[in-house]
C-alpha positions as CSV (number, residue, x, y, z in Angstrom):
1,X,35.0,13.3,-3.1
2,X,34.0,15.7,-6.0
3,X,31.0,18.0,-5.4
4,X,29.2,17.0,-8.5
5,X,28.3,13.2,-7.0
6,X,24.6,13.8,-6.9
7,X,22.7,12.8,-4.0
8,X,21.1,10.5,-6.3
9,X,24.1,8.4,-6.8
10,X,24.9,8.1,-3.2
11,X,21.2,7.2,-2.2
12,X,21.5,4.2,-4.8
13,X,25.0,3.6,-3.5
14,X,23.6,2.8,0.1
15,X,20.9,1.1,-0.5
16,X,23.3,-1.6,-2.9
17,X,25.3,-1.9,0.2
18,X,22.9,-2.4,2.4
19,X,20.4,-5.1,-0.1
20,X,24.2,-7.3,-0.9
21,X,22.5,-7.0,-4.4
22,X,21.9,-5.1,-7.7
23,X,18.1,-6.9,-8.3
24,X,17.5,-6.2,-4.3
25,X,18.5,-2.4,-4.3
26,X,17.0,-2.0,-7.7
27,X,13.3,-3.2,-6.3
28,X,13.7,-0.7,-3.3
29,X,14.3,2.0,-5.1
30,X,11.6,1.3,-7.9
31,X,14.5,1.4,-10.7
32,X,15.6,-1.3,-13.7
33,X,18.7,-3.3,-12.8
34,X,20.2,-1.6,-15.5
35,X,19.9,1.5,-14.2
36,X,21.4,1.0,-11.0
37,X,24.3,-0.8,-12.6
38,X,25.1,2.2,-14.5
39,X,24.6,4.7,-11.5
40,X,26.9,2.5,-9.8
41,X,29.3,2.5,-12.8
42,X,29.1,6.4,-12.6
43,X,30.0,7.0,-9.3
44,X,33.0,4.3,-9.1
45,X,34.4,6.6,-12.0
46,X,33.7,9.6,-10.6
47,X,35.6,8.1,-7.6
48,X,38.1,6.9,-9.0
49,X,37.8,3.5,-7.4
50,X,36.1,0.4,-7.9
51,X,33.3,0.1,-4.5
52,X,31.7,-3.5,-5.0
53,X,33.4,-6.8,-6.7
54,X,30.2,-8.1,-8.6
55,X,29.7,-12.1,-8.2
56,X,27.2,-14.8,-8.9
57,X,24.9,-14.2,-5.6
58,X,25.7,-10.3,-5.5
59,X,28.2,-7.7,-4.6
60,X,30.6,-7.4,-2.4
61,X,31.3,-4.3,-0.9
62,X,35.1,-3.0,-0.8
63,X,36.8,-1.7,2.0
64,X,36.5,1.6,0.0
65,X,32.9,1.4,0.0
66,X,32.7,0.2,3.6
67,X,34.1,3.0,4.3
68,X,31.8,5.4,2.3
69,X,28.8,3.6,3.6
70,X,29.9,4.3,7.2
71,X,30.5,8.1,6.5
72,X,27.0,8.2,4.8
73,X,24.7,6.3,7.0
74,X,23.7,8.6,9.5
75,X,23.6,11.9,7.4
76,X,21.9,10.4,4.4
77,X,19.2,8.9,6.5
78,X,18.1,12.0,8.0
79,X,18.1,13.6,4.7
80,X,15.7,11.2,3.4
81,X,14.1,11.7,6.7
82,X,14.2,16.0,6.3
83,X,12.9,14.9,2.4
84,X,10.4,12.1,2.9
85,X,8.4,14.7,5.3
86,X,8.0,17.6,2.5
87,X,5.3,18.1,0.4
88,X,2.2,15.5,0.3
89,X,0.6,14.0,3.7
90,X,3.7,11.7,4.9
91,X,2.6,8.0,4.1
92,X,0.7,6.8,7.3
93,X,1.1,3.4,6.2
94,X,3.3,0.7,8.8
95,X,4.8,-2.6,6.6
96,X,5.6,-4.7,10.4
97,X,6.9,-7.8,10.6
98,X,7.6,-10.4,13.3
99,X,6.8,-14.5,13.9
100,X,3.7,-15.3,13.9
101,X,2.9,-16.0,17.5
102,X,3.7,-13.0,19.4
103,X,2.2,-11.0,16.4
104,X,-0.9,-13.0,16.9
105,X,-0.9,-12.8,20.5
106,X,0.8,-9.4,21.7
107,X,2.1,-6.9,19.3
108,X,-1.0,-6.6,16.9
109,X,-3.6,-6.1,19.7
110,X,-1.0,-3.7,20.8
111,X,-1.5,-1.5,18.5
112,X,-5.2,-1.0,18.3
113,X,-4.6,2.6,19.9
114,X,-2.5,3.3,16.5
115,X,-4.4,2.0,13.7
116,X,-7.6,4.0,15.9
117,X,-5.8,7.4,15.0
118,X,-5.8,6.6,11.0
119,X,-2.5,4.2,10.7
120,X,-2.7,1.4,8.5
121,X,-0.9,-1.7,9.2
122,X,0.4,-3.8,6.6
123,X,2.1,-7.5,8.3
124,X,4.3,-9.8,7.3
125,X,5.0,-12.8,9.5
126,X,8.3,-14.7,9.3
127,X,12.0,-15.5,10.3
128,X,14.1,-13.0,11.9
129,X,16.7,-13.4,9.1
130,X,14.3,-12.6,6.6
131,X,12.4,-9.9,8.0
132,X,15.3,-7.8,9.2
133,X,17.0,-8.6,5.3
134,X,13.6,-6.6,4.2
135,X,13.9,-3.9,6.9
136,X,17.4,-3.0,5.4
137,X,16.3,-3.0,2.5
138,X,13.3,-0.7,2.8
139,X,10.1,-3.2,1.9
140,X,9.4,-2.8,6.0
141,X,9.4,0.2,9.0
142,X,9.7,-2.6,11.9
143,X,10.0,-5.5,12.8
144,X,10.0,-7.9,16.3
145,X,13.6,-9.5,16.4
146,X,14.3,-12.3,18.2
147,X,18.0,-11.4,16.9
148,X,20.0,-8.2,18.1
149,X,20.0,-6.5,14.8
150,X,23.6,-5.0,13.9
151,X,23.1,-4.0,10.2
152,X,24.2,-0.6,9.4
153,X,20.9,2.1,9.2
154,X,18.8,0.3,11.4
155,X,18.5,1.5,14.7
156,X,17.5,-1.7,17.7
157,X,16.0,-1.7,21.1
158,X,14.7,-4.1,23.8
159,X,10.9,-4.8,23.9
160,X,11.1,-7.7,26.0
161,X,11.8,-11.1,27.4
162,X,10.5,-14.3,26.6
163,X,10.5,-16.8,29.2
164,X,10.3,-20.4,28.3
165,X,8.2,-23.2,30.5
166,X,8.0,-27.2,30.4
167,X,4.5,-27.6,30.1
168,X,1.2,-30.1,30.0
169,X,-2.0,-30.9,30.8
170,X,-1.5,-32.3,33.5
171,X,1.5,-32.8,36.1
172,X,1.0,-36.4,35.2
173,X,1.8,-35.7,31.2
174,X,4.6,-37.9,30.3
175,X,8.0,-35.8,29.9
176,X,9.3,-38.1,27.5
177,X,6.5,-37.3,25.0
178,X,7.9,-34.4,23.8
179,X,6.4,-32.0,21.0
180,X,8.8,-29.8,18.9
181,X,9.0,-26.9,17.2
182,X,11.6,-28.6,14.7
183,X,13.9,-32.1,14.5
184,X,16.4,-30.7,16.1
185,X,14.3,-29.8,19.0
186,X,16.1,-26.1,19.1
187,X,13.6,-24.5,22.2
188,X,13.5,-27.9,24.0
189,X,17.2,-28.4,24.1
190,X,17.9,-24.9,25.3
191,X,15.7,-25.5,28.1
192,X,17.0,-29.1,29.2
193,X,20.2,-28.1,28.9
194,X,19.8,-24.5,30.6
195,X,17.3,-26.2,33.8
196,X,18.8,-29.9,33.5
197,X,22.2,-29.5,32.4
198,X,21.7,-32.6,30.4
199,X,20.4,-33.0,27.0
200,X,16.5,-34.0,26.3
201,X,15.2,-37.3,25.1
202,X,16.3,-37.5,21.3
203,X,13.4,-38.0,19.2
204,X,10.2,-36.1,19.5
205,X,6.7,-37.7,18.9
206,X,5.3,-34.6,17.2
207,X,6.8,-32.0,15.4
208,X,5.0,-29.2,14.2
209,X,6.7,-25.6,13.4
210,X,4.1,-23.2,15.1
211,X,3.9,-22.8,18.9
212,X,0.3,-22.1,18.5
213,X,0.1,-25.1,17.4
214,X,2.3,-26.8,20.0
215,X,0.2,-25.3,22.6
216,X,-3.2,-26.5,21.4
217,X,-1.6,-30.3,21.5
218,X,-0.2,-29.9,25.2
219,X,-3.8,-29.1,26.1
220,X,-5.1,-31.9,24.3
221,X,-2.5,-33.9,26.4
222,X,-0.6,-35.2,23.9
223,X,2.8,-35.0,25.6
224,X,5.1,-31.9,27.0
225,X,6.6,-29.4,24.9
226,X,8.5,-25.8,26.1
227,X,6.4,-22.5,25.4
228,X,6.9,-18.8,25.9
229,X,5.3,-17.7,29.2
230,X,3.5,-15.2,27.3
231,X,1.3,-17.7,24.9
232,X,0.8,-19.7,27.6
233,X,-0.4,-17.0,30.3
234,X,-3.9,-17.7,30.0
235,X,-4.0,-21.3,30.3
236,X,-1.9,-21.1,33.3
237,X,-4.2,-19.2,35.5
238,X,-7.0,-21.6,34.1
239,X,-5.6,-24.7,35.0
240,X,-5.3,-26.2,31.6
241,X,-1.5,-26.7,31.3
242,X,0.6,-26.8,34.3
243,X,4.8,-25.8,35.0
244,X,5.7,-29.2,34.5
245,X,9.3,-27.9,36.3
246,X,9.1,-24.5,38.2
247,X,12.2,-23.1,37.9
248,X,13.5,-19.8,39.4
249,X,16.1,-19.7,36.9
250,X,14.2,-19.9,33.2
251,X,15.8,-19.9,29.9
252,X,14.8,-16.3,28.3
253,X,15.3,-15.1,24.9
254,X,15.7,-11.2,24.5
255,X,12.9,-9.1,21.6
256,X,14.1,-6.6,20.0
257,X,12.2,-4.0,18.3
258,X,14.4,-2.3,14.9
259,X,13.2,0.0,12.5
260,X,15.2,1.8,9.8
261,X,17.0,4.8,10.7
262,X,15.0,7.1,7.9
263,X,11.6,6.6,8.7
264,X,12.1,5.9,12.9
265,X,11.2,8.9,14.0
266,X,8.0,9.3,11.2
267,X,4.8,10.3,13.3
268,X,3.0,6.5,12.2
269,X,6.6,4.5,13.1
270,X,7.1,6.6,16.1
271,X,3.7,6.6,17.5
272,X,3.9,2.1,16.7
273,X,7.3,1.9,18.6
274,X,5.6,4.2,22.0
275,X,2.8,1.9,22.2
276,X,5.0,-1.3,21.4
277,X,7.6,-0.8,23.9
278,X,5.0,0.3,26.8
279,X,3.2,-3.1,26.0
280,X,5.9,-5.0,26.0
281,X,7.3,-4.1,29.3
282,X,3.7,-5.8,30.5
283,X,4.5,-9.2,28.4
């Protein structure tokens, strides 16, 4: 590679890669479109070689530029790291995401102890798709996966299990009155077919997508639905659902905890993923 591609260029490069887009990476970096185009232009002659295939929904990396990002992921991150460090007080500012229950239930409360020493929290609640597409991108430090992230420049770790219950009010709740998260009945099928071996009853007579939500109807007793143990913990010990089938063999769905490979070792991020993964080994 010739030694007058700028940093510049390669930092645009990589984020491009990483977004799948020219509007995407052109937001992260606070840049026009048109600029990035033309940085992207500049270092594909430099180069020698074309690095995306431009199409109606985005780019499309080559393998030449698979192969650049590779070399540069590591290196440029802790650059930006080294850089992002220098100068002004480093931004003490955490942009989290996560779904909405166990960020209402466990991670934000978890992280009183950080937002006491001056961190500010800024959250975003959502799918996992979504929220780890903005983690790549930049427009978030963390988020809660329910998905093993393998994107390059993010760096992944367990935080903990989830482990899923049929529930009611009572042990008399019909089992056939089922309450779902979706149609398709995505939580409920796992467990049936995971405890039972056999599918669940087809249709579902309420359908609402928020466990929260799901929970609060069980309790009203309503019908049965399948909840994560740690939503649910409370009403347990009180008496006001009840295991509908104790199992010693529950269906359990692995967290993860990413953050981008930059800004993971930041005193705000860092201090957030210590008190997150101590927590969550309690959940």
């Amino acid at each position: 590679m010739s030694e007058r591609v700028s940093l510049d260029l390669l930092h645009t490069f990589l984020t491009v890669h990483r977004s799948g887009t020219l509007t995407r990476a052109a937001e992260v970096l606070g840049l026009s479109q048109p600029t990035v185009t033309a940085q992207m232009r500049s270092l594909e002659t430099q180069l020698g070689q074309a690095l995306f295939v431009r199409g109606a929904r985005g780019v499309t990396p080559t393998p030449a530029a698979d192969d650049l990002a590779r070399r540069l992921d590591g290196p440029l991150d802790a650059l930006a790291g080294v850089a992002g460090s220098l100068g002004n007080e480093p931004e003490r500012t955490l942009h989290l995401g996560g779904p909405a229950e166990l960020m209402t239930v466990r991670v934000l409360p978890a992280l009183a102890g950080v937002i006491a020493t001056g961190v500010s929290v800024r959250a975003r609640l959502g799918l996992a798709d979504d929220l780890l597409a903005d983690l790549s991108a930049g427009r978030l430090d963390m988020v809660v996966s329910a998905i093993r992230p393998r994107r390059a420049g993010l760096h992944a770790e367990p935080l903990c299990d989830e482990e899923f219950l049929l529930v009611g009010a009572s042990q008399k709740t019909d089992r056939s009155r089922l309450m779902a998260y979706a149609e398709d009945m995505p939580i409920i099928r796992r467990w049936w077919r995971h405890v039972l071996g056999a599918p669940p009853p087809k249709r579902a007579v309420l359908v609402v997508p928020d466990l929260r939500a799901l929970r609060a109807a069980a309790v009203a007793g309503i019908g049965a639905t399948v909840l994560p143990r740690y939503l649910i913990a409370d009403d347990l010990r009180t008496g006001a659902l009840v295991d509908l089938h104790p199992t010693d063999d529950p269906p359990i769905n692995t967290l993860y905890l990413a953050t981008r490979s930059a800004v993971k070792d930041a005193p705000h991020v860092a201090a957030a993923r210590e008190a997150l993964l101590v927590q969550g080994r309690l959940w």
